[in-house]
N, C-alpha and C positions, 0 to 999 in steps of 0.2 A: 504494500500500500504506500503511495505515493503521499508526500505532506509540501506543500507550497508553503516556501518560508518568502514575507514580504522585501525584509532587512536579513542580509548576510555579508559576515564578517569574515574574511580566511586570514589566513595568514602562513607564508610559504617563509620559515629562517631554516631550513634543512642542508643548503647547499652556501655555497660561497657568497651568494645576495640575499638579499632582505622582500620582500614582497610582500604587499597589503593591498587586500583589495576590498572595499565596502559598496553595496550592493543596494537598489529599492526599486523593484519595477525595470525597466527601461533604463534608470539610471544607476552610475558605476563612478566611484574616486579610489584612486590607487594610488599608493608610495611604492619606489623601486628603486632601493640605495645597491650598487655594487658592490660593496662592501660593508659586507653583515655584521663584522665583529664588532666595525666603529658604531653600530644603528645598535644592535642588542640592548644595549645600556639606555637608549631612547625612545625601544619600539613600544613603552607605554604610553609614551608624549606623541610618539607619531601616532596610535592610533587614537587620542584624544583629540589630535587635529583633525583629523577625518572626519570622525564622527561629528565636531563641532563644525568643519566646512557644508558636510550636507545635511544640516541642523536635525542627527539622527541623534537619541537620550544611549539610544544602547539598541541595538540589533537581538534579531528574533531567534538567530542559530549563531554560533559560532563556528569555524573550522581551522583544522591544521594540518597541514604538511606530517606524515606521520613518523618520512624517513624510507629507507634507506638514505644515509648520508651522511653531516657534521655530523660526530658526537653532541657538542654543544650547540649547536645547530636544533636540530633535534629535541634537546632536554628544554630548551628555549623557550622554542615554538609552541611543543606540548604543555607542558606547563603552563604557559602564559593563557591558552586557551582555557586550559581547565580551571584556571584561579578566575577567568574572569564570567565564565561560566558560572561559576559556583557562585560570585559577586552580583552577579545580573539573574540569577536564577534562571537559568536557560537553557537549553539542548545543545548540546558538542558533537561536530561529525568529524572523520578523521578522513584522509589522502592518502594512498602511497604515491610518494615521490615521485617517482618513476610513472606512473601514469599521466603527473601533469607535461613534461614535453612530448608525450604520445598523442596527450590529448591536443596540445598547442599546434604539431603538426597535421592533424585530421581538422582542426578547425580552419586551416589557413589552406590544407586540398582541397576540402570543402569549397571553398569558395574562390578555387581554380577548376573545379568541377573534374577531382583528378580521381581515382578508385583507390580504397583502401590497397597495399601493397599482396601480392599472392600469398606472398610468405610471412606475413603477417610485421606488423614491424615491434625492434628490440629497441631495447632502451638502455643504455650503459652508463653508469659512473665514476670516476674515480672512488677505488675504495683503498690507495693506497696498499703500501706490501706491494709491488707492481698486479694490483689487483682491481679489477671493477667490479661492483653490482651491478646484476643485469634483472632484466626480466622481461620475457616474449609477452605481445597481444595479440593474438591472434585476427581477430575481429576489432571493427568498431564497438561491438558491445561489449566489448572484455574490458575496453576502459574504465564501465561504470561496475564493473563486479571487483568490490573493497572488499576482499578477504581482510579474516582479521589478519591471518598470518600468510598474505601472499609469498607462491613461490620466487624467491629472488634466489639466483646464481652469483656465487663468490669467486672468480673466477680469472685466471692472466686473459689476456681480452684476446691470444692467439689462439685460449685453447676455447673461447668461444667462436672468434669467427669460425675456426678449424673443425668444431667436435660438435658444438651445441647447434649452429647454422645451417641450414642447407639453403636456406635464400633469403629472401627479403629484404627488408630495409631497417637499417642500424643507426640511431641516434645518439651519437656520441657526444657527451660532455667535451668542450673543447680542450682541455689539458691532455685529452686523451688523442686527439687526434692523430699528433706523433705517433701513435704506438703504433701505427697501423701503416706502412709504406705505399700500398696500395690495397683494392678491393677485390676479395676472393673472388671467385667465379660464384654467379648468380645474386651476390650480394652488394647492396647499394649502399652507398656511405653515408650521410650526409652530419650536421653538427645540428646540436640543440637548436630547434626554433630561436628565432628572434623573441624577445621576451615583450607579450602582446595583455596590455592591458582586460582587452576586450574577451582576448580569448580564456586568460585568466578568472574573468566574469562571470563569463558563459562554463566552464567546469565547475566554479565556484557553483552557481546556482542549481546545474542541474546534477551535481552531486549532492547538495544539503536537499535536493527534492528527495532521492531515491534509497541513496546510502542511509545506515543506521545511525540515527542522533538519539542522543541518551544523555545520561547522568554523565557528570561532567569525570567522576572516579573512572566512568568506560572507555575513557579517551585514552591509547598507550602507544608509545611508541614504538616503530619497527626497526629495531636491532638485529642485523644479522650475524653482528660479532657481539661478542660479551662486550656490554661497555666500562673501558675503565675505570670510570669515577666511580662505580659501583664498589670497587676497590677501597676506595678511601672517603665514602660517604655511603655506606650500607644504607642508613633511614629513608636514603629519595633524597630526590634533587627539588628545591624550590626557587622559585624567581620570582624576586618582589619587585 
């Protein structure tokens, strides 16, 4: 069962930028700092700007970037959602990471009027260790299906194109682009989408339609490696 939220709030600090996008109807205001680590310390001021520029008290769902990606990044993003959640007394939906340039790229074929790839397309990220996370969509609809614990691949990105591929199309994070000389047989290269306010929007909203929003404690993130800080702060991580 489908639930229309009027106001929605996401927020993507998973990866190396920072992204906010606030939502009502037809209309959309978005922050998009390159660099995340300097915004972190300020994305409760940014999103207090927002909400005061399109004169919203507090939005209807919130969302977050779930991860694969930043550790801190990650602990950030989720957090910040679920405290504000639990502030605003409200429904929290969650992202994996990796579906939002999958999804950026099918919103911009779209409207080249191009066909989903045969082979479905992959999605890669640095995960360091000369490693990425990946993870195949088969379809357009695989976009919208949020496992709580999707399959992601931890992986040298030779022994995906080589073992895990037999074709389609691969979106690589750009730091990763080097690792790649050229493109296997059957397989198409390209680099993360341009980063698109609009399209950002448009996943925002029709994920908090479909995916599960709940209590703001169901909100967690997707870790495919053990995360460090768990090491040295066993209680959980908080961000005030």
């Amino acid at each position: 069962m489908s639930i229309t939220h009027e106001t929605v709030l996401f927020l993507d600090t998973s990866q190396s930028w920072l992204d906010i996008v606030l939502s009502r109807g037809s209309m959309h205001w978005h922050r998009h700092l390159g660099e995340a680590r300097r915004a972190f310390q300020d994305l409760h001021i940014l999103i207090k700007e927002l909400l005061t520029e399109a004169d919203i008290q507090k939005p209807d769902v919130i969302g977050a970037a779930r991860g694969p990606g930043s550790f801190t990044g990650v602990r950030i993003g989720v957090s910040t959602a679920r405290n504000l959640a639990q502030l605003w007394q409200i429904p929290v939906f969650g992202i994996d990471s990796l579906a939002l340039p999958a999804w950026q790229y099918w919103h911009q074929a779209n409207k080249q009027h191009l066909d989903w790839p045969s082979g479905g397309v992959w999605v890669a990220v640095d995960a360091r260790q000369n490693k990425v996370y990946a993870r195949h969509f088969a379809t357009p609809e695989s976009l919208l299906a949020q496992a709580a614990q999707p399959k992601i691949l931890d992986v040298e990105l030779t022994a995906l194109t080589e073992m895990h591929m037999r074709s389609g199309l691969l979106l690589l994070e750009g730091s990763q682009q080097k690792g790649i000389a050229h493109s296997p047989p059957g397989i198409e290269i390209q680099a993360w989408p341009a980063h698109s306010a609009e399209a950002l929007n448009a996943c925002a909203r029709e994920l908090s339609r479909i995916a599960p929003s709940g209590h703001w404690s169901q909100l967690s993130p997707i870790y495919v490696r053990p995360d460090p800080a768990n090491a040295h702060n066993p209680a959980g991580f908080q961000h005030q």
